[in-house]
C-alpha positions as CSV (number, residue, x, y, z in Angstrom):
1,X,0.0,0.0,0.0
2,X,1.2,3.2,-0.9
3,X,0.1,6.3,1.1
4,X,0.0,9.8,-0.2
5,X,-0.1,13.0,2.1
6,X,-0.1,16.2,1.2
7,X,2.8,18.3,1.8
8,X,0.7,21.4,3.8
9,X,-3.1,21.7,4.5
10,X,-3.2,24.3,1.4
11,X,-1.0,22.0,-1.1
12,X,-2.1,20.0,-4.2
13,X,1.7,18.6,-4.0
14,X,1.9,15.0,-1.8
15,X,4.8,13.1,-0.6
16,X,4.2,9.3,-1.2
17,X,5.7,6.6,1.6
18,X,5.7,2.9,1.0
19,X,7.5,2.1,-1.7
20,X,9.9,-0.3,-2.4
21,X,11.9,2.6,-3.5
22,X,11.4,4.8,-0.4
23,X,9.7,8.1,-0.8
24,X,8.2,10.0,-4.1
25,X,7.3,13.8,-4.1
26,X,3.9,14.0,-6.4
27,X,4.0,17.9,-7.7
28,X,1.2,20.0,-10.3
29,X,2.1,22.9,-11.9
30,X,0.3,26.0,-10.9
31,X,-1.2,27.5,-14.0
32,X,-1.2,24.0,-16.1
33,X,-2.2,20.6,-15.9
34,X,0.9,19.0,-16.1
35,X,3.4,18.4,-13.6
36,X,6.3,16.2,-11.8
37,X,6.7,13.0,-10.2
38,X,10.5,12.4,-8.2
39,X,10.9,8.8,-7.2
40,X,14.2,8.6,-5.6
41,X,16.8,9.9,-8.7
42,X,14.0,9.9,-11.1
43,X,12.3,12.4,-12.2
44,X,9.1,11.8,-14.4
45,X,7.6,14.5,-16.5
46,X,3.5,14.6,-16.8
47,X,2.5,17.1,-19.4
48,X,-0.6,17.6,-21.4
49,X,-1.0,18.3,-24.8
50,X,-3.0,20.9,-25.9
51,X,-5.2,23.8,-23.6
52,X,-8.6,21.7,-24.0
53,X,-7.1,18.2,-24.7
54,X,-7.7,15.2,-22.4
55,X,-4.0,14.0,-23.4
56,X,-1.3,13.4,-20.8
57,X,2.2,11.7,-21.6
58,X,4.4,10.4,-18.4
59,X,7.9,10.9,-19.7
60,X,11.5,10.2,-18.0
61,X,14.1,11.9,-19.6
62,X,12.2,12.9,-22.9
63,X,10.9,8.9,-23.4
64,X,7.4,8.6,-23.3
65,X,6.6,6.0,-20.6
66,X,3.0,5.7,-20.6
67,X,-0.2,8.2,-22.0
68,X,-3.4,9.1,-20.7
69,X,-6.5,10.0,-22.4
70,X,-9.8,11.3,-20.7
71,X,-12.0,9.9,-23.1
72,X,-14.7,12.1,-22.3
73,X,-15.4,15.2,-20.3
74,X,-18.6,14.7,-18.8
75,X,-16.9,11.2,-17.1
76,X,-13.9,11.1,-14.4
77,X,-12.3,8.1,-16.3
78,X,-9.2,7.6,-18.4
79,X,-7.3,5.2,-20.5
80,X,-3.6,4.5,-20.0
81,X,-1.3,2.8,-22.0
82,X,2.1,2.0,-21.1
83,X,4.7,-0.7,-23.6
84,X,3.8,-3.3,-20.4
85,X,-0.1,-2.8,-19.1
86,X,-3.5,-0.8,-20.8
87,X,-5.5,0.1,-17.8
88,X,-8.6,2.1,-17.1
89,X,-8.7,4.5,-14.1
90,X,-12.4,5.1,-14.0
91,X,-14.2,6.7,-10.2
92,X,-15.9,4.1,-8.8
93,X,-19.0,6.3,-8.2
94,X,-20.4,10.0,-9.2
95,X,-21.0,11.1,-5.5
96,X,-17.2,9.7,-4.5
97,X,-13.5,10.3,-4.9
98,X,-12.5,7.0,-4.7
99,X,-10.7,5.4,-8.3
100,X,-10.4,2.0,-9.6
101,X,-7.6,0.7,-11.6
102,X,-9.3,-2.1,-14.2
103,X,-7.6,-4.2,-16.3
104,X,-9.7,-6.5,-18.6
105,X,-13.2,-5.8,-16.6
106,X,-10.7,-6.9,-13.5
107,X,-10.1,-4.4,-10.6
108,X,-6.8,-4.5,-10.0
109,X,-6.6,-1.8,-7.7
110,X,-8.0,1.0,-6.3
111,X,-6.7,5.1,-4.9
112,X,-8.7,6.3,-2.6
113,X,-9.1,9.4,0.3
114,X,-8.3,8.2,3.6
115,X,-11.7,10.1,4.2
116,X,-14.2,12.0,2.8
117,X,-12.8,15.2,4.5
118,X,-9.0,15.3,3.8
119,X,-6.7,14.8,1.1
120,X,-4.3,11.8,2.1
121,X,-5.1,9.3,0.4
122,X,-3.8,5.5,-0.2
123,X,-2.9,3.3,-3.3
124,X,-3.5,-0.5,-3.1
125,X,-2.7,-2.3,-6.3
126,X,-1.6,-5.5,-7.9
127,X,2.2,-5.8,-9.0
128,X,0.3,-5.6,-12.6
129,X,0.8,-1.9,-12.4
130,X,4.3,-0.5,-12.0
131,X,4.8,1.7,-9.0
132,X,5.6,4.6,-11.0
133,X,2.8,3.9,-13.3
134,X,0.8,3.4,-10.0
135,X,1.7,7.4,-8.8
136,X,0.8,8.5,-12.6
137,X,-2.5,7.3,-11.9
138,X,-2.8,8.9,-8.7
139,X,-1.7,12.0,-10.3
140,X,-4.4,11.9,-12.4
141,X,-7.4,10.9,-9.7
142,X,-6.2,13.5,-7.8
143,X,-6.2,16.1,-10.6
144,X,-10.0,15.7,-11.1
145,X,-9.9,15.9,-6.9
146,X,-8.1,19.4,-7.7
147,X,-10.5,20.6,-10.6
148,X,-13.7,19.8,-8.8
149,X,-12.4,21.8,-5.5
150,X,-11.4,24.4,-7.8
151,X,-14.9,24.4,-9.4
152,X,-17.0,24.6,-5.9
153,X,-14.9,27.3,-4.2
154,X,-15.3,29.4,-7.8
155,X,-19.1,28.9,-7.6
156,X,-19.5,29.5,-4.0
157,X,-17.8,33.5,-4.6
């Protein structure tokens, strides 16, 4: 299991513990969607192409590891693809945060908020997903976490 805190009660940034690697920092780029994932020496790139797209590529020194694509905007799913494992991220309900990883029509794991009223979350997945790949999807459940609290505090002003 792979926990995810956040770094300071205002931050979208977490720090990940429990990997076999020891300790990632999970980072979003203020004015984009795109960002930075630092496992150990490794730095992995997340950037999104195109304003309006639903495209992300997860890159480590210019390769592209794996890509994202939000098939749809009305629905918080999206399709990754890596050279090793397709997955779906998909929430497991409208009314919750709570993602699961599905392989084949097969859960193979899930990221989900500690509780309904924080941040922290956790990671709990097969060894079918890479941990890296594992923190690429967590960086993209928690960017639809980041839009929709964007979205209610702008409709509450």
């Amino acid at each position: 299991m792979i926990e995810c805190l956040p770094q300071s009660l205002c931050s979208w940034d977490f720090t990940a513990r429990g990997l076999s690697s020891g300790a990632a920092t999970i980072a979003y780029d203020w004015l984009t969607e795109q960002g930075l994932i630092v496992i150990g020496n490794s730095g992995y790139d997340i950037k999104k192409h195109g304003f309006f797209s639903g495209h992300w590529t997860f890159e480590n020194a210019g390769r592209v590891l794996a890509e994202a694509q939000k098939p749809s905007a009305l629905f918080r799913n999206f399709e990754v693809s890596s050279d090793d494992v397709c997955f779906i991220l998909t929430a497991q309900s409208p009314f919750q945060r709570a993602f699961e990883i599905v392989i084949d029509d097969r859960v193979v794991g899930r990221i989900e908020p500690v509780h309904a009223f924080t941040r922290r979350a956790v990671i709990e997945c097969s060894d079918a997903i890479s941990e890296p790949l594992q923190l690429f999807a967590f960086w993209l459940a928690a960017l639809t976490w980041k839009r929709s609290a964007h979205h209610n505090s702008a409709a509450g002003t």
